[in-house]
Each structure stands twice: as structure tokens, then as C-alpha cells.
N, C-alpha and C positions, 0 to 999 in steps of 0.2 A: 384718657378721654372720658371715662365712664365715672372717674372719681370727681374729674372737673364736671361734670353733668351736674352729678349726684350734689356736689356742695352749689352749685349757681342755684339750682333747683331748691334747694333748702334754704338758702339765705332767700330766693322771691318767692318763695312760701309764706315766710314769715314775715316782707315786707308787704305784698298785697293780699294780705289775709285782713285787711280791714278796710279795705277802699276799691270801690269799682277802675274796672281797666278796660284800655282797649287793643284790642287785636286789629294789623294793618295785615293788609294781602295787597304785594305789590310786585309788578312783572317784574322778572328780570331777565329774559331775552324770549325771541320770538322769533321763529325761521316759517317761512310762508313756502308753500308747496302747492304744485298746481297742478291739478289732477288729471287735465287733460293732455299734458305734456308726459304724464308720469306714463300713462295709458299707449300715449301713439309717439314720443322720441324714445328711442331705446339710450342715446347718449344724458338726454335729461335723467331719465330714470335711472342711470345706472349710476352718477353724479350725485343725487338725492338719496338714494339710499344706504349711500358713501356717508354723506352728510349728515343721518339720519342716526347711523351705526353710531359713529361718534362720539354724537349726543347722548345717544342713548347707555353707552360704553362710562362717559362722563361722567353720568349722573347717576348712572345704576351702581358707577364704582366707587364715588367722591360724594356724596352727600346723602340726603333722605328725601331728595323729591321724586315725586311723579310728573309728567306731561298733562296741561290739560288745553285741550285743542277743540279750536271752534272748525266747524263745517262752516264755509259762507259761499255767497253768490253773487257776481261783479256782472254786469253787463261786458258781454265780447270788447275785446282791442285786438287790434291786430296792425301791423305795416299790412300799408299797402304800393308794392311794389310799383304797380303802373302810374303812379302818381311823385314816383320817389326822382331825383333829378339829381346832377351831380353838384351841389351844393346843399339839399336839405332832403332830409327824409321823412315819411308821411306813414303817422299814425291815425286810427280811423277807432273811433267809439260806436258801437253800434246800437242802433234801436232795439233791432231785434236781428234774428239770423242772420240776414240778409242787408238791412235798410241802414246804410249810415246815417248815423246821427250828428257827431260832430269830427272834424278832421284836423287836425294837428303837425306843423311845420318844425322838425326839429334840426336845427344846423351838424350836417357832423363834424365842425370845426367843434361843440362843444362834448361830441363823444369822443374824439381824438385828444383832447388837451386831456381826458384824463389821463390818457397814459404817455404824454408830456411828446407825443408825434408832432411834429411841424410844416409835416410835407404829406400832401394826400397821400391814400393806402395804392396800391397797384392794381388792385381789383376788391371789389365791394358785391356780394352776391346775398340778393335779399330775399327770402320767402314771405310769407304770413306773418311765420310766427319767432325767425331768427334773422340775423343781419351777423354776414363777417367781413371783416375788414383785413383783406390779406398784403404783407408786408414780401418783403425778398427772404425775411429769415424771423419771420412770426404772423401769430392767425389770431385776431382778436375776435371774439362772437358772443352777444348780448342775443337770448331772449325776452321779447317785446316788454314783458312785467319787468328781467329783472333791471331793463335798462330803464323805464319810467322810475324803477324803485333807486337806482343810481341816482340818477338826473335828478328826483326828488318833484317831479314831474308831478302838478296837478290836474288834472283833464274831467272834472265833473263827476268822476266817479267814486261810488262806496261799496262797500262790502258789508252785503245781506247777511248777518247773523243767522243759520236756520237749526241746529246744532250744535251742542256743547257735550263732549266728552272726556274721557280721563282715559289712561293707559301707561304701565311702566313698560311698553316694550312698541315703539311707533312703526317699528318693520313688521311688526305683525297685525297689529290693529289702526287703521282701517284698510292699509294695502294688502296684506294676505289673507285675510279673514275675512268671511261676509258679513257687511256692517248696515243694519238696516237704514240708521239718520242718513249716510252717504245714499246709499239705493233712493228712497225719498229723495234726497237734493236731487239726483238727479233724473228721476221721470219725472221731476215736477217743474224743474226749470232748464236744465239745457238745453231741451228743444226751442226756447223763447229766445236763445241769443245770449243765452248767459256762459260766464264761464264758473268754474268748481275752484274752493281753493280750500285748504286744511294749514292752520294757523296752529303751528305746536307754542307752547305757552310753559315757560318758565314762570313760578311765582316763588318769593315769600314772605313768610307769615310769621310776625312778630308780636311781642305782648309790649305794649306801652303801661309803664305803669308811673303813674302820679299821682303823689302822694305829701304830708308833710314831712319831707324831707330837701335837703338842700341838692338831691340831686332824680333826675327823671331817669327809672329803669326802662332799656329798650334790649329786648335779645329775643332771638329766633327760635321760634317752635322746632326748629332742628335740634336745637342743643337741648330746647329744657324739656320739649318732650310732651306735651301735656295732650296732643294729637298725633296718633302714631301714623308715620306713613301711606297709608293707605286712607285713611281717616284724613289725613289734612286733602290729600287730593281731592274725594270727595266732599268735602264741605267747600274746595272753591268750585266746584263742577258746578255745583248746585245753587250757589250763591249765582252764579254767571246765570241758571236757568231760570230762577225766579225773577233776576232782574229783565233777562233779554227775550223770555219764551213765551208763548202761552200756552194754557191747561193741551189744546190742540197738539200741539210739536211731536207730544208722544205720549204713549203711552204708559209708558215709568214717571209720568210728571210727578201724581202723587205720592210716589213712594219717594223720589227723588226730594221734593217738597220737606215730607215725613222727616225725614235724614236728617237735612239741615235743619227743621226746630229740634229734633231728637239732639242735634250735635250743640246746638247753640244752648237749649238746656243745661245738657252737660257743661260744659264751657263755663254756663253762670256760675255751675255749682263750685266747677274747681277754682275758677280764677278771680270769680265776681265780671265776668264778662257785661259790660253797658256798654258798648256802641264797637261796630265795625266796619274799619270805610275799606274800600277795595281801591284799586288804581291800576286801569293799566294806561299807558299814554307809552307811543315812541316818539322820542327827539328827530321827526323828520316832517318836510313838507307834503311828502311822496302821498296822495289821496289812498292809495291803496293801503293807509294805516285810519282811515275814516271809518268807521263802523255806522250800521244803524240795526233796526231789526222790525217787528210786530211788533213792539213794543218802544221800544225809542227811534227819534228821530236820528237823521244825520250827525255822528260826533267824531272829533280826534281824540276827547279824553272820554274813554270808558272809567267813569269815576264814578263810584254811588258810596253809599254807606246805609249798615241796618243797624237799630237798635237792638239793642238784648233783648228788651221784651218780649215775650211771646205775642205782644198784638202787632209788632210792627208784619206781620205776618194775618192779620185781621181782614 
């Protein structure tokens, strides 16, 4: 592997050593976790951090990425039981704490077709924030998010961007460690009717290079290396902060800031870096892949792109 590095490396040395390029940063999966589930179900929790291992097992053992995860903030959803009836179940958007806002009729003839049932459940037991559907010899159970994110369920809402971080190790940082952006999100907004989520974020990051030749080089900063590890994480951490933050968020802005033209610098030198566009977008209806932040409006594609320049930064 080190020798196939070493020659890719050497032959787009020598083809982009006279023409500007670009570098792509683009998601490649995303698992969404909900803090206040994490906090107060010991079964959610104990499930997510299964889930979390994993990942984290995955990627620490199989490639050269880090995690980088946004902190956001959703206005409350919850079922609401007393409203729920034996043909449709009722989800409820809320204003704030308290105050619904909007309320929501969902059939569970189309929760049941998922798992190809055709005859009601025997007993159906709803809380807040979980729905099971019990059978003679199986217990199917959706919490609220992950069945909207099923269903692909749009209901008005987005996810406040208020925090972007990086970590090779997501069982420890922000769940076992005190993390000050989480503490922020939340004396600042759960008391208002919102709810906490942590969006772990695969990316990567390629060099396009175009050229006169009859053919366009594309290959991963994994293989040729030219951002090591630790370095590619943070330069997307930062690329997401400039776009989505402002100077306020924190107070590592400007060293965070620093970093990325520090990194982008570099980059010109080594690669002739001119433009880089980012992407993240998932393939779904489900609003809970909507972003916005202080800084951007409501969107489904987190797409931008920055020049190499050092002014695009002016």
C-alpha cells in the first residue's frame, strides 16, 4: 500500500505541478443522535453507543478519517398520546415547551407496511417519545425522530447549526468528556422547547485535477496524503465554521479561522490549490436533513465552495 501511495503520489506530482486544482469535501455518511434520549432512555443509550463503537472501530481500523460533528437545535416533536386513536397516530411540533404548534396525522397502516404486517398489532403502547407495536411473537418500537426519519416525514422543521466539531474517538467526546459548545446549546436553548442533536459526519476529500491531458485526475487525500489525518479533519471543522458561525459561537473562532487560511496556504503551495467546494446533502425527504444556522437560511444542501485566495477570506 505504501509503495502504491508513493508512485500515485509521484506521477500527480508531476501532472499538477503546472495547473491549478481543486479539492472536493463530500459527506459520506451521517448518523444523527439525540441527546436527550441519550441522557434519560438507558435502552437508547445503550443502542447508540453500540452504534457509535462501531463506527468508530470502522474508521479508526479501515481508513484515515476523523468524525466531524455538528451540535444543532430542532424545535420539540413528540407523539402525543391522547390524541392518538386506533387508526392514526399524532405527532405534535411545538412552539416552545409547552405550546403546540403544529400537529400531525400519521396512518399506522404506513408504519406497519414497513415490515410487510397486514393485520393490526395486538397491543400498541405510546409515550412521548416511543410507540411499540406488539405482535404474538415480535415488538416493533420507533422513537419519534427515528420514525419521522423512516417515513421521510416533513413537518416544518430544521436543524439549528450552533456548533461544529472534530473527534477520532465519538464515545468520548462530547458524551464522556465536558464539552463546552454542548453545555452552550444547552442553557441556551432547551429550556425554549428545543430539542439537542449531534450529527456525526463522515467526509471525503479529493484532488481534482484538470489539465491538458486527455484524461481528468480524481483521488483521495487518503491515498496521496498531502493532509495528514488530523489536518484533513480540521480543515473540514473549520471550513463548516466559517461558513455556518459567527465570530460570537466561540471562542476559538479565530484561531480556528487562522488554521484554515494557515491550511489553505499550504495546500496552494503544495498542490496549486484554486477553488474548493464542499457538499454535504442526504438522499432523503425527512426535514430533519434541513439545516440552517446565524448564518444561512433554511437548506437541504449544505453546499458552498471557497476560493484559494487568501481574499476569499477578506
Amino acid at each position: 500500500m505504501s509503495n502504491l501511495r508513493g508512485t500515485l503520489t509521484g506521477v500527480l506530482d508531476g501532472l499538477i505541478g503546472g495547473q491549478e486544482n481543486t479539492v472536493n469535501v463530500r459527506l459520506l455518511e451521517t448518523k444523527i443522535i439525540n441527546f436527550d434520549l441519550l441522557l434519560n432512555d438507558s435502552l437508547y443509550s445503550k443502542n447508540m453507543k453500540v452504534i457509535l463503537g462501531e463506527i468508530e472501530a470502522k474508521y479508526n481500523n479501515y481508513s484515515d478519517r476523523e468524525m466531524v460533528y455538528f451540535i444543532c437545535v430542532r424545535k420539540k416533536v413528540r407523539f402525543i398520546p391522547k390524541r392518538c386513536n386506533n387508526r392514526f397516530l399524532s405527532i405534535g411540533l411545538y412552539r416552545d415547551e409547552k405550546r403546540l404548534g403544529k400537529t400531525f396525522k400519521i396512518p399506522y397502516s404506513s408504519i406497519l407496511q414497513l415490515h410487510d404486517f397486514k393485520e393490526a398489532p395486538d397491543e400498541i403502547k405510546i409515550t412521548e417519545s416511543r410507540i411499540q407495536f406488539r405482535y404474538d411473537t415480535s415488538l416493533i418500537s420507533y422513537y419519534v425522530y427515528d420514525l419521522i426519519d423512516i417515513l421521510e416525514l416533513n413537518i416544518g422543521n430544521s436543524s439549528k447549526i450552533v456548533y461544529v466539531g472534530e473527534t477520532d474517538f465519538p464515545l468520548d467526546r462530547p458524551f464522556d468528556k465536558p464539552h463546552s459548545g454542548m453545555m452552550r446549546a444547552i442553557y441556551k436553548y432547551k429550556n425554549l422547547g428545543n430539542d439537542i442533536f449531534i450529527y456525526y459526519n463522515l467526509f471525503q476529500v479529493t484532488l481534482e485535477s484538470i489539465g491538458n491531458y486527455p484524461i481528468n485526475y480524481i483521488a483521495s487525500n487518503s491515498l496521496l496524503n498531502y493532509m495528514d489525518k488530523r489536518v484533513e479533519a480540521r480543515f473540514i471543522q473549520n471550513l463548516f465554521i466559517w461558513h455556518l458561525l459567527s465570530p460570537e459561537y466561540s471562542g476559538n473562532y479565530e484561531t480556528e479561522i487562522g488554521e484554515l487560511k494557515n491550511t489553505i496556504k499550504s495546500m496552494k503551495e503544495k498542490i496549486r490549490l484554486k477553488m474548493i467546494n464542499v457538499s454535504f446533502e442526504v438522499d432523503s425527504e425527512c426535514d430533519i436533513y434541513c439545516f440552517c444556522s446565524d448564518l444561512i437560511s433554511k437548506t437541504r444542501e449544505l453546499s458552498f465552495s471557497i476560493s484559494g485566495n487568501e481574499g476569499a477570506f477578506a
